[in-house]
Each structure stands twice: as structure tokens, then as C-alpha cells.
ModelCIF file with pLDDT and N, C-alpha, C, O atoms, coordinates in Angstrom:
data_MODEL
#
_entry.id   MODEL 
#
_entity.id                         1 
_entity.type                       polymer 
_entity.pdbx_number_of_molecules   1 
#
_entity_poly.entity_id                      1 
_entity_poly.type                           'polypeptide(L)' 
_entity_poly.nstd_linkage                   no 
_entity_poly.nstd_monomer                   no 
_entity_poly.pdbx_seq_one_letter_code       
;(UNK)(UNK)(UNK)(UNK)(UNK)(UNK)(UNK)(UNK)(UNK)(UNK)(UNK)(UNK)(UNK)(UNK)(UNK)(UNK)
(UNK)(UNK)(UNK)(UNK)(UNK)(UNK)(UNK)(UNK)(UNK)(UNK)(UNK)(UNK)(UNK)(UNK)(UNK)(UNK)
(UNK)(UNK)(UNK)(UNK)(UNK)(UNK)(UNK)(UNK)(UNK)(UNK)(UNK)(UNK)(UNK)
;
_entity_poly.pdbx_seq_one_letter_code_can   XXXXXXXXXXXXXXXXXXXXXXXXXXXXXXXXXXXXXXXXXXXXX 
_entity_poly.pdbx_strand_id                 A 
#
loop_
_entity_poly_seq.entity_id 
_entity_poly_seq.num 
_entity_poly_seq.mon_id 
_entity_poly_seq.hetero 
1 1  UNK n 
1 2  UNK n 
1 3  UNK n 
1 4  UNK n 
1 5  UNK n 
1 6  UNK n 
1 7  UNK n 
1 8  UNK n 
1 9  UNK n 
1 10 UNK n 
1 11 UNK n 
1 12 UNK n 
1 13 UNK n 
1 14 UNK n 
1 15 UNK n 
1 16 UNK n 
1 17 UNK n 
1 18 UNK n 
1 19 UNK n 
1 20 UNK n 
1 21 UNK n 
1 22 UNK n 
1 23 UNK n 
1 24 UNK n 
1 25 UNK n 
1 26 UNK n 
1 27 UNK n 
1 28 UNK n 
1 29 UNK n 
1 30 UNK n 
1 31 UNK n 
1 32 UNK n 
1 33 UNK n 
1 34 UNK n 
1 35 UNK n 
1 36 UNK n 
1 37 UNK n 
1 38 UNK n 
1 39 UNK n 
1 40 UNK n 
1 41 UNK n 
1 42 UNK n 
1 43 UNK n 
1 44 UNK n 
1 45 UNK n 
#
_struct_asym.id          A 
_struct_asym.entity_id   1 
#
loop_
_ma_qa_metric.id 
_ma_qa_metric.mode 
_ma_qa_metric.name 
_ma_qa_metric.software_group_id 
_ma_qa_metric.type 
1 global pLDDT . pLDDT 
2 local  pLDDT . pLDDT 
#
_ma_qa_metric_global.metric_id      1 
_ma_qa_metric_global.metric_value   86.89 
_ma_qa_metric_global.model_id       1 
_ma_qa_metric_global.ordinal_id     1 
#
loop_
_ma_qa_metric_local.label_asym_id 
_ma_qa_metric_local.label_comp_id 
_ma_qa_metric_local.label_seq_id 
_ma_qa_metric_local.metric_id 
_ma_qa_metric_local.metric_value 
_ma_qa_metric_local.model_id 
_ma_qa_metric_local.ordinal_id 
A UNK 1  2 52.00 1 1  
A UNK 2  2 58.00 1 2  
A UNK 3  2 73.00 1 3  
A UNK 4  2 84.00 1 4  
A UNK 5  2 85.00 1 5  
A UNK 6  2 85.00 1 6  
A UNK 7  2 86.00 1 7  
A UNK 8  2 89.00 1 8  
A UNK 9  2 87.00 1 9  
A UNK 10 2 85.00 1 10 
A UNK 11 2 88.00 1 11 
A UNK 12 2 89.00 1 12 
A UNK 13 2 88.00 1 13 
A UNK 14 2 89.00 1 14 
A UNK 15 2 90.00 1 15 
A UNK 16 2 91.00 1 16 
A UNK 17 2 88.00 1 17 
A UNK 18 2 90.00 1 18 
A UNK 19 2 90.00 1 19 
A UNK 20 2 91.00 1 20 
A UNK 21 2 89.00 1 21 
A UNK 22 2 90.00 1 22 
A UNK 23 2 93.00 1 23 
A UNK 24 2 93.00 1 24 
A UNK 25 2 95.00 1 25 
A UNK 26 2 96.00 1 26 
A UNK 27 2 96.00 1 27 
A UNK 28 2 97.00 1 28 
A UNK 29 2 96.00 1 29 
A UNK 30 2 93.00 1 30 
A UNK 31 2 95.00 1 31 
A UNK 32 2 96.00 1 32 
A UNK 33 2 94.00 1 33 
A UNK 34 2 92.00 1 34 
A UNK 35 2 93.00 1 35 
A UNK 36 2 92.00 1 36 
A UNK 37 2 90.00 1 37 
A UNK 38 2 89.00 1 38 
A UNK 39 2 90.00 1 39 
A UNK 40 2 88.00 1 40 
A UNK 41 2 84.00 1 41 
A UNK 42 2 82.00 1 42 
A UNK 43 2 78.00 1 43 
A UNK 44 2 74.00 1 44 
A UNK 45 2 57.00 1 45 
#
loop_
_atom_site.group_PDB 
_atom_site.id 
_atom_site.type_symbol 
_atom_site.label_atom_id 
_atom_site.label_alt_id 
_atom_site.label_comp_id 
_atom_site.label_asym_id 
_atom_site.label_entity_id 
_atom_site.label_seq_id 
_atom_site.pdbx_PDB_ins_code 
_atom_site.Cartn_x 
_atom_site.Cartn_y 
_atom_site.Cartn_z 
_atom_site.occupancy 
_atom_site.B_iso_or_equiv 
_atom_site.pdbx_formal_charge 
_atom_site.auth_seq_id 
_atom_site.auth_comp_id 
_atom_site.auth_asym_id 
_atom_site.auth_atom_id 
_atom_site.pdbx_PDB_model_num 
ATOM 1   N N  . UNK A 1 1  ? -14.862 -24.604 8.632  1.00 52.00 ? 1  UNK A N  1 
ATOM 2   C CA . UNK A 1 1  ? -14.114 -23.371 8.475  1.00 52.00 ? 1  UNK A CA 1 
ATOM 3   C C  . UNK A 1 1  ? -12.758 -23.705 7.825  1.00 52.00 ? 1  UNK A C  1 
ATOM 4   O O  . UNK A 1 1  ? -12.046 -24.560 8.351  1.00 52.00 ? 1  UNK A O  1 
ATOM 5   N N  . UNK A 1 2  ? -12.396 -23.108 6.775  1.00 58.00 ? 2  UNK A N  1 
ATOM 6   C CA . UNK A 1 2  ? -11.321 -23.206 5.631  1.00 58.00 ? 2  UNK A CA 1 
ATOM 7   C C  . UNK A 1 2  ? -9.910  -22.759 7.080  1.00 58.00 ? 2  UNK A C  1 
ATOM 8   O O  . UNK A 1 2  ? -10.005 -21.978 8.027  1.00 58.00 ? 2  UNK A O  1 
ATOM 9   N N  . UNK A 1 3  ? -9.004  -23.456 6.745  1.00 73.00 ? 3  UNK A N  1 
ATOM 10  C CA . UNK A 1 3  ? -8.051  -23.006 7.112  1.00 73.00 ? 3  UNK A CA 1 
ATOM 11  C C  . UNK A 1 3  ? -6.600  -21.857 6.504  1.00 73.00 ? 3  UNK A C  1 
ATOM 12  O O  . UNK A 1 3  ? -5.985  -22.051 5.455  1.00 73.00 ? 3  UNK A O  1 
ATOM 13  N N  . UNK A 1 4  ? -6.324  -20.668 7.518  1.00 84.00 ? 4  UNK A N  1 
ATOM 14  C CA . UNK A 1 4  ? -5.735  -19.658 6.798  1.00 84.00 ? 4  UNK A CA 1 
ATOM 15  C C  . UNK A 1 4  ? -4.367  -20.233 6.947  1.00 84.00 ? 4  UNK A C  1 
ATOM 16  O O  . UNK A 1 4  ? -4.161  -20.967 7.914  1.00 84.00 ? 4  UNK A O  1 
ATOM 17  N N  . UNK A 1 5  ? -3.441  -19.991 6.130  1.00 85.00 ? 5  UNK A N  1 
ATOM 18  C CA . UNK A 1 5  ? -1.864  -20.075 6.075  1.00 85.00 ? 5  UNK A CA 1 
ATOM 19  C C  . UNK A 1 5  ? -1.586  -19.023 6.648  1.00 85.00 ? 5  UNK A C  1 
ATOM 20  O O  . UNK A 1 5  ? -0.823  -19.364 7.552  1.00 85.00 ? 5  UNK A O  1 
ATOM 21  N N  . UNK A 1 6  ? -1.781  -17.549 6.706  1.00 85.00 ? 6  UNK A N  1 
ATOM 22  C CA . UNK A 1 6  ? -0.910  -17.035 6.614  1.00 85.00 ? 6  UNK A CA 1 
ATOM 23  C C  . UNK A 1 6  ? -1.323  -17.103 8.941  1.00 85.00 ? 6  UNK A C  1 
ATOM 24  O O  . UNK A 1 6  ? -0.608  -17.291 9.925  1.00 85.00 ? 6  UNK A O  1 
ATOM 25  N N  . UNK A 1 7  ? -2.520  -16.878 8.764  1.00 86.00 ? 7  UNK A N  1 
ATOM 26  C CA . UNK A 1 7  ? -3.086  -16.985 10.333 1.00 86.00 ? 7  UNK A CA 1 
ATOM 27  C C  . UNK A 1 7  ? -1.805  -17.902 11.163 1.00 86.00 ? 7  UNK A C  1 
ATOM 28  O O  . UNK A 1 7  ? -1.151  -17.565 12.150 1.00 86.00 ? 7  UNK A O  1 
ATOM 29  N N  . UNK A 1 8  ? -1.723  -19.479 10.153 1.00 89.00 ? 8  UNK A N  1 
ATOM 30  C CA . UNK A 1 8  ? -1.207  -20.674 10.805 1.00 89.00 ? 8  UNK A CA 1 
ATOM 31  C C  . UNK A 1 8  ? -0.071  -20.612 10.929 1.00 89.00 ? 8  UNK A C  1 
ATOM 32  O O  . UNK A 1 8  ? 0.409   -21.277 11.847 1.00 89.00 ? 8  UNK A O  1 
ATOM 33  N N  . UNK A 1 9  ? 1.093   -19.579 9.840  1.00 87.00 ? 9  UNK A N  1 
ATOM 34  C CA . UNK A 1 9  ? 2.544   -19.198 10.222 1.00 87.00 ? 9  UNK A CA 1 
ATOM 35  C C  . UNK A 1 9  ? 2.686   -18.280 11.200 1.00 87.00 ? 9  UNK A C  1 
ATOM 36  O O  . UNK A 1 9  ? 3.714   -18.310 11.876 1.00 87.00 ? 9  UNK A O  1 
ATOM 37  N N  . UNK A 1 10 ? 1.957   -17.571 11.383 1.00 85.00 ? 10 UNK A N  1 
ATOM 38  C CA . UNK A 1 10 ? 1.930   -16.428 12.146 1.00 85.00 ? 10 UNK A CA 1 
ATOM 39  C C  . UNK A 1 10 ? 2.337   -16.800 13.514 1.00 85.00 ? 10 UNK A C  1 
ATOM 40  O O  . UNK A 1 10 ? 3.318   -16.474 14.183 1.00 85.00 ? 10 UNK A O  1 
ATOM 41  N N  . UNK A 1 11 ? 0.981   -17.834 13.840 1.00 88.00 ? 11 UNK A N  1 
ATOM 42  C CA . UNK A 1 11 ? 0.928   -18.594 15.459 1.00 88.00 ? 11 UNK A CA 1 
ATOM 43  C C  . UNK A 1 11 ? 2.127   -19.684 15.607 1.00 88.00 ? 11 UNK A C  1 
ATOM 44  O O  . UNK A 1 11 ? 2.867   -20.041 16.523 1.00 88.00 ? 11 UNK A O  1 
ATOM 45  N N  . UNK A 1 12 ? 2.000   -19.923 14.665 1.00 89.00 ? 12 UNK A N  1 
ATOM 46  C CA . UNK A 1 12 ? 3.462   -21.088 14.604 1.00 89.00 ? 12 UNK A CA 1 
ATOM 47  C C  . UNK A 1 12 ? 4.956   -20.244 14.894 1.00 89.00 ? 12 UNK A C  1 
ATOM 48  O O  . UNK A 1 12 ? 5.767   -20.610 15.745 1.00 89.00 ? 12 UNK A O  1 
ATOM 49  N N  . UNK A 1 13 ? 5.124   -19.115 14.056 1.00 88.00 ? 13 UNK A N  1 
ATOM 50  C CA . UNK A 1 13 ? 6.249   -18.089 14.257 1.00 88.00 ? 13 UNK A CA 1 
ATOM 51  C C  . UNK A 1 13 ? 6.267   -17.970 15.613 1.00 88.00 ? 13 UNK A C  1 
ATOM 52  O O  . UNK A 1 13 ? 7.223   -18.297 16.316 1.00 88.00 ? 13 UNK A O  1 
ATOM 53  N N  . UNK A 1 14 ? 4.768   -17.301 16.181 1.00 89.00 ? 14 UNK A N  1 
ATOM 54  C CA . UNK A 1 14 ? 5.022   -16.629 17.834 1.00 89.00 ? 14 UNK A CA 1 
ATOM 55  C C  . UNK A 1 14 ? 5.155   -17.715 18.921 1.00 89.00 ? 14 UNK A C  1 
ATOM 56  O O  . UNK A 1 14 ? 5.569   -17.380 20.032 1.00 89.00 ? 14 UNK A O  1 
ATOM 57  N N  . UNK A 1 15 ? 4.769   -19.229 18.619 1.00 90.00 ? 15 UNK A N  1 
ATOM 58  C CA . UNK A 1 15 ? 4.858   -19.811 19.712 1.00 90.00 ? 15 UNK A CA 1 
ATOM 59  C C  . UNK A 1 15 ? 6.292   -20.383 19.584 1.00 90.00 ? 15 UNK A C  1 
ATOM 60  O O  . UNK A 1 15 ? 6.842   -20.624 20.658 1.00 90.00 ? 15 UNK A O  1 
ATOM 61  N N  . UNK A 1 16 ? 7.018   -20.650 18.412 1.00 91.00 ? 16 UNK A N  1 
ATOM 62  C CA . UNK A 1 16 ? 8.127   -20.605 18.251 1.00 91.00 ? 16 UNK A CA 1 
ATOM 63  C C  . UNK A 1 16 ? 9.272   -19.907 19.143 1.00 91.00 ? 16 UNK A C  1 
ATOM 64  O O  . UNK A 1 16 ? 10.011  -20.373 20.011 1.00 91.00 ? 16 UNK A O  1 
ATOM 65  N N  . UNK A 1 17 ? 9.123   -18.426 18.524 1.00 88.00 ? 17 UNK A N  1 
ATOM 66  C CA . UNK A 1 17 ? 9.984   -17.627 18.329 1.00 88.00 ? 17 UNK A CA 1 
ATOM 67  C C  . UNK A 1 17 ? 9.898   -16.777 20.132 1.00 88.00 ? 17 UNK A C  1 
ATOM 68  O O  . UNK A 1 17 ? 10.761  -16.122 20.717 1.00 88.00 ? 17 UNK A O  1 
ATOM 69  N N  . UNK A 1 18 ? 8.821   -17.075 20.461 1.00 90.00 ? 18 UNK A N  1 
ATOM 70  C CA . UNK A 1 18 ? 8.238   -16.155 22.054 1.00 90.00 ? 18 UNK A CA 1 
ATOM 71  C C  . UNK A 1 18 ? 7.750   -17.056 22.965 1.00 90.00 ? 18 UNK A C  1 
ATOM 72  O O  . UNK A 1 18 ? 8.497   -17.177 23.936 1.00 90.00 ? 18 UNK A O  1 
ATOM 73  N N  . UNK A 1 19 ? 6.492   -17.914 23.002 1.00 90.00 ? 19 UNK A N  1 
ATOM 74  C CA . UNK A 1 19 ? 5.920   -18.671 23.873 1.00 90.00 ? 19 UNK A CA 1 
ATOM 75  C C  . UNK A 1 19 ? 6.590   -19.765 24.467 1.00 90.00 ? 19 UNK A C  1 
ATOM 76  O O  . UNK A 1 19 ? 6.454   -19.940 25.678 1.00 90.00 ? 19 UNK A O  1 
ATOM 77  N N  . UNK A 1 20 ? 7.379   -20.617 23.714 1.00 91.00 ? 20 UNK A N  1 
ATOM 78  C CA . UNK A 1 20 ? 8.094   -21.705 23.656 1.00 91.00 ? 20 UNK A CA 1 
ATOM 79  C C  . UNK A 1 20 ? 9.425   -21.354 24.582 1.00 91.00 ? 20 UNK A C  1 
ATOM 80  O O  . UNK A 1 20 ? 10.286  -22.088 25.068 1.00 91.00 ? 20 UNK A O  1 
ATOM 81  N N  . UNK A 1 21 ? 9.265   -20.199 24.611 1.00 89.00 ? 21 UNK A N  1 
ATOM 82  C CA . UNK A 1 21 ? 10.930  -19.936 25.365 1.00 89.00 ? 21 UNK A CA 1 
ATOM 83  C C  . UNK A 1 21 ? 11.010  -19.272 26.505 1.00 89.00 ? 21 UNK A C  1 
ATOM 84  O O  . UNK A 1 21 ? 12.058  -19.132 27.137 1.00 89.00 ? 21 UNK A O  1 
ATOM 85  N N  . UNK A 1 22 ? 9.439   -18.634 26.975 1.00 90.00 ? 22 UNK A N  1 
ATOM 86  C CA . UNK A 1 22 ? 9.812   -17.568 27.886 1.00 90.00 ? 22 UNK A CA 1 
ATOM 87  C C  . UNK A 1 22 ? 8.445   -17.699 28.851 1.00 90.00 ? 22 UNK A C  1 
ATOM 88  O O  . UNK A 1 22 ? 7.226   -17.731 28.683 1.00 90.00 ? 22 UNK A O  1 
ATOM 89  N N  . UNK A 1 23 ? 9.551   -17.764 30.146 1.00 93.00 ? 23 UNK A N  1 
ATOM 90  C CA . UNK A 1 23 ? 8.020   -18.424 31.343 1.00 93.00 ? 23 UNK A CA 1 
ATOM 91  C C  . UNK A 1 23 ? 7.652   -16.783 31.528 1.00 93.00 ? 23 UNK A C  1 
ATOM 92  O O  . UNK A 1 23 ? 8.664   -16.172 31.870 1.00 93.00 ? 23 UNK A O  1 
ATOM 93  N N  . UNK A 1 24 ? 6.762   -16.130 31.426 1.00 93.00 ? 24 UNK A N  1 
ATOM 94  C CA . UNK A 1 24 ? 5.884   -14.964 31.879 1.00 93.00 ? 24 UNK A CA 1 
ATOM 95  C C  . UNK A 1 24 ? 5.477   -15.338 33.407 1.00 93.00 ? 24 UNK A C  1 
ATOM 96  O O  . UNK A 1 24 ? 5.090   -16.407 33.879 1.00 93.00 ? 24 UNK A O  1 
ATOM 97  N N  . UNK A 1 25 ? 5.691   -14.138 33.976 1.00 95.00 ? 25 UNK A N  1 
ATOM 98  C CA . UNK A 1 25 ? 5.428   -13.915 35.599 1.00 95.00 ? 25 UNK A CA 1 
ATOM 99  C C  . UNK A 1 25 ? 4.168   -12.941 35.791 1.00 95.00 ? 25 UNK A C  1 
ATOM 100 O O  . UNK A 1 25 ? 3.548   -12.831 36.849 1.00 95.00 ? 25 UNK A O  1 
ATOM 101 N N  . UNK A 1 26 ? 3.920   -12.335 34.748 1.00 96.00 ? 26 UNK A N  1 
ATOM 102 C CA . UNK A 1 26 ? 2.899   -11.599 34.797 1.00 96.00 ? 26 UNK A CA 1 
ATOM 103 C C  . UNK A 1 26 ? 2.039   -11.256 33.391 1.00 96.00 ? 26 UNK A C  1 
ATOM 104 O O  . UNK A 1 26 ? 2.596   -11.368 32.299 1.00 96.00 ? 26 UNK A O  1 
ATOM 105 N N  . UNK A 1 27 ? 0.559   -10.804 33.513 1.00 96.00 ? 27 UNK A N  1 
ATOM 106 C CA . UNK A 1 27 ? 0.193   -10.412 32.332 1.00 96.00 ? 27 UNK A CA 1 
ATOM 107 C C  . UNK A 1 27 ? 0.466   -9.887  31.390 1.00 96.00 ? 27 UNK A C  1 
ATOM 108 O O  . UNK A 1 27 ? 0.440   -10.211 30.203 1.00 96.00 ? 27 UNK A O  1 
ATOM 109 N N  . UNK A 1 28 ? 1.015   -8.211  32.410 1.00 97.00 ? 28 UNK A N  1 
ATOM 110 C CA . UNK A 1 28 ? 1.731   -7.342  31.597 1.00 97.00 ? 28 UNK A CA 1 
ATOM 111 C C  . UNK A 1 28 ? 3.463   -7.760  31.181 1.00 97.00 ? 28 UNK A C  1 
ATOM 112 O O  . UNK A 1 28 ? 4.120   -7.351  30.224 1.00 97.00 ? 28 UNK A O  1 
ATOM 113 N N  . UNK A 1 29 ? 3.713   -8.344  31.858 1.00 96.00 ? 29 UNK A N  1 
ATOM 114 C CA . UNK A 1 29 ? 5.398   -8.629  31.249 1.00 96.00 ? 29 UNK A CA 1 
ATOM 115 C C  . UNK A 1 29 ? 5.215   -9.498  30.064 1.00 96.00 ? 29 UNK A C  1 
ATOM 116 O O  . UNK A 1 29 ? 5.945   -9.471  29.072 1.00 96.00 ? 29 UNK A O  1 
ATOM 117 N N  . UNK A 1 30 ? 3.915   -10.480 30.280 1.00 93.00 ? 30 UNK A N  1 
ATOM 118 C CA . UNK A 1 30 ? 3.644   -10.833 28.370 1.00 93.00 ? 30 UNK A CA 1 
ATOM 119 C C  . UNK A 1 30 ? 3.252   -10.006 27.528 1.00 93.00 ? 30 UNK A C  1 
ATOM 120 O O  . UNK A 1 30 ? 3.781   -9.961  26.417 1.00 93.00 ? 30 UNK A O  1 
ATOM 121 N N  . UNK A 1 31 ? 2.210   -9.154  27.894 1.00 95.00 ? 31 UNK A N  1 
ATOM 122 C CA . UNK A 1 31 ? 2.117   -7.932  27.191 1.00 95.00 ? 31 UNK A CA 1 
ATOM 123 C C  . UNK A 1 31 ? 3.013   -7.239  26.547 1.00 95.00 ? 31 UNK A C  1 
ATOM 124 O O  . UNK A 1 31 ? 2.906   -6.814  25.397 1.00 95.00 ? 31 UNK A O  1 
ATOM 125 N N  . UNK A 1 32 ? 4.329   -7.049  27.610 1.00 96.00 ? 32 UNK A N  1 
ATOM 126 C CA . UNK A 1 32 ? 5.501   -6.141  26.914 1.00 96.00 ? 32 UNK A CA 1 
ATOM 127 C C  . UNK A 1 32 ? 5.708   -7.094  25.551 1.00 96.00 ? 32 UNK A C  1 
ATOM 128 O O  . UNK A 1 32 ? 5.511   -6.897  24.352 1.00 96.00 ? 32 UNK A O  1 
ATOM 129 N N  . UNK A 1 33 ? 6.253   -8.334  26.412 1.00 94.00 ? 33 UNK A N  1 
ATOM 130 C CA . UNK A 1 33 ? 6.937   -8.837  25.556 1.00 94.00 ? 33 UNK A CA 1 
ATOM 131 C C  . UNK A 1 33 ? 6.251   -9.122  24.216 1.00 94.00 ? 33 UNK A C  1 
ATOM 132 O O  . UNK A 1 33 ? 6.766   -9.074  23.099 1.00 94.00 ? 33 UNK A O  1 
ATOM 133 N N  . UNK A 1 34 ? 5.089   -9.404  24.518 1.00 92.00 ? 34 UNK A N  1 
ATOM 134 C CA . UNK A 1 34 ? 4.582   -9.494  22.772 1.00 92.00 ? 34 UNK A CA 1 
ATOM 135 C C  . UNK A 1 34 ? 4.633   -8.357  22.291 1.00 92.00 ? 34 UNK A C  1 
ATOM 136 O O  . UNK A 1 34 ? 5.301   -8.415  21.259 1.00 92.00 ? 34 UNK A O  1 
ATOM 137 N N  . UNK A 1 35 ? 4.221   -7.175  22.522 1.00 93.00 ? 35 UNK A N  1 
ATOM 138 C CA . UNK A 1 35 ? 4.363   -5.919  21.909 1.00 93.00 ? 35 UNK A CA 1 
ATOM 139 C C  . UNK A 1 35 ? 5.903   -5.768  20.985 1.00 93.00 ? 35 UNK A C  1 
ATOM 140 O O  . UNK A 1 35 ? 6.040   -5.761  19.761 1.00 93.00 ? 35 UNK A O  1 
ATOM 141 N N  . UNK A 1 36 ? 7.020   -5.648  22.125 1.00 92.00 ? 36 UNK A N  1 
ATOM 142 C CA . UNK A 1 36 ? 8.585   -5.974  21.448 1.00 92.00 ? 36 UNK A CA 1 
ATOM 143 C C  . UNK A 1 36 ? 8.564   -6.947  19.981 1.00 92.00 ? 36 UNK A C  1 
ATOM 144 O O  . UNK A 1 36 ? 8.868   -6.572  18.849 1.00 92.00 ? 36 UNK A O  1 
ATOM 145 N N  . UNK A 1 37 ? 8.036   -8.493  20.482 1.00 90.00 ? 37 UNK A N  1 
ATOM 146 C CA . UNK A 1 37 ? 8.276   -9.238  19.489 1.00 90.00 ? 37 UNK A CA 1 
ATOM 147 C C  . UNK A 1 37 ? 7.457   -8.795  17.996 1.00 90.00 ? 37 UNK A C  1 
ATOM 148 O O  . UNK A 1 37 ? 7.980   -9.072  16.917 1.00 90.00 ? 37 UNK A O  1 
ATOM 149 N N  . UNK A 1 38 ? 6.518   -8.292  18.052 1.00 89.00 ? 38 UNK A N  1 
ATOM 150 C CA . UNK A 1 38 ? 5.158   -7.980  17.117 1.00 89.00 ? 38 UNK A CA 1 
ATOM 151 C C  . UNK A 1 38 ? 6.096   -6.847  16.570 1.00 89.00 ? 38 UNK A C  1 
ATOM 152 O O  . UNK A 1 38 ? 6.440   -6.948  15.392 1.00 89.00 ? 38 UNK A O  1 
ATOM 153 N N  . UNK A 1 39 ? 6.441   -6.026  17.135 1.00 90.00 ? 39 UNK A N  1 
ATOM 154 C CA . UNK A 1 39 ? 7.582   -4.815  16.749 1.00 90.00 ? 39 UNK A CA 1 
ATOM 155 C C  . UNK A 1 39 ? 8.771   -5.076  15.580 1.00 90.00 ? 39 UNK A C  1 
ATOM 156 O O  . UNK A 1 39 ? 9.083   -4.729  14.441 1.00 90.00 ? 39 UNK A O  1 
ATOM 157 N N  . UNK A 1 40 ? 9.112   -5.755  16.450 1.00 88.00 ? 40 UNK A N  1 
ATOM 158 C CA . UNK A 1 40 ? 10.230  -6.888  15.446 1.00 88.00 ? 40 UNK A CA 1 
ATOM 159 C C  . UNK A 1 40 ? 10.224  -7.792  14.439 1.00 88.00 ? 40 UNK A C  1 
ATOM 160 O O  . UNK A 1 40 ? 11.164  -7.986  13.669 1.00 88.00 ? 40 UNK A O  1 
ATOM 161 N N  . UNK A 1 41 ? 8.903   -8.496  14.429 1.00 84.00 ? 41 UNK A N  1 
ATOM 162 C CA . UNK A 1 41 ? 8.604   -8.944  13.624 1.00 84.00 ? 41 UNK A CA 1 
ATOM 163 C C  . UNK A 1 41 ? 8.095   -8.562  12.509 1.00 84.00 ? 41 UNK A C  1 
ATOM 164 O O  . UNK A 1 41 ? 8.349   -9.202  11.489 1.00 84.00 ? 41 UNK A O  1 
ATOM 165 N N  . UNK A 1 42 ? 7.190   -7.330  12.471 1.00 82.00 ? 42 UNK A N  1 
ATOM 166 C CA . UNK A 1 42 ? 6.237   -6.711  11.869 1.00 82.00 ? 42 UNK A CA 1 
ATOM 167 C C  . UNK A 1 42 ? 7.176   -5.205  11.356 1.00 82.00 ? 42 UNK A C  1 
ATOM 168 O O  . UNK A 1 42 ? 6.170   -4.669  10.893 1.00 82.00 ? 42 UNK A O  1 
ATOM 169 N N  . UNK A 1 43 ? 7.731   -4.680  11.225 1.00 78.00 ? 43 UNK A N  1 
ATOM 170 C CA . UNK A 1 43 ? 8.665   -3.530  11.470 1.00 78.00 ? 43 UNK A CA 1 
ATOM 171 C C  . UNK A 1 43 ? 7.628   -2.697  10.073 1.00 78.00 ? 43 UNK A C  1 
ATOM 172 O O  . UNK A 1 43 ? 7.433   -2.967  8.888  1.00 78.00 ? 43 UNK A O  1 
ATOM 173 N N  . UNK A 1 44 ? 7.148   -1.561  11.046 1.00 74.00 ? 44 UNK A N  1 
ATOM 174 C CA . UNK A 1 44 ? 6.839   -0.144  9.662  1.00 74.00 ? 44 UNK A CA 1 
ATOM 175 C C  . UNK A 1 44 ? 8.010   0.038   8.591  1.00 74.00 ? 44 UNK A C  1 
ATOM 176 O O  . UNK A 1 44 ? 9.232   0.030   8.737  1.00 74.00 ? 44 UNK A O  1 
ATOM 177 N N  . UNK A 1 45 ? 7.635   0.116   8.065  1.00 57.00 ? 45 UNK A N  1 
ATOM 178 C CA . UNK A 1 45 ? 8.834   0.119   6.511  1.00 57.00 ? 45 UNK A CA 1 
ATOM 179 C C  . UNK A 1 45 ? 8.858   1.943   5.881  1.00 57.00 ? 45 UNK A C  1 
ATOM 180 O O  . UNK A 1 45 ? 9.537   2.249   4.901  1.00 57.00 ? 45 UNK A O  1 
#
């Protein structure tokens, strides 16, 4: 299986920018929080 770039910045960005920094206590409080970050990151134009 070919490997995607844009897939591989993506996961690299979020474990960066979210995973790497923030202990989650619950499912949903990762939930929020990815939702927020995906928000932010991704912004409707």
C-alpha cells in the first residue's frame, strides 16, 4: 500500500499539535477536544 502525504501530515499535525500534549480523562473530553482542534485546523472559508 502506497503511502499518502497528505494522510501522513495530517496525523503528524494532530499528534503534534493535540495528542502529544493533552492526558484525556475521558472519551468524550477527547471527543470535544478533537472536534475544537479539527475546527481550528480545518476552518470553513
Amino acid at each position: 500500500m502506497p503511502d499518502n502525504g497528505f494522510i501522513e501530515s495530517f496525523n503528524g499535525r494532530l499528534r503534534d499539535e493535540l495528542l502529544n500534549e493533552t492526558l484525556f480523562t475521558s472519551l468524550a473530553q477527547a471527543r470535544v477536544a478533537i472536534a475544537l482542534w479539527h475546527a481550528d485546523y480545518n476552518p470553513v472559508s
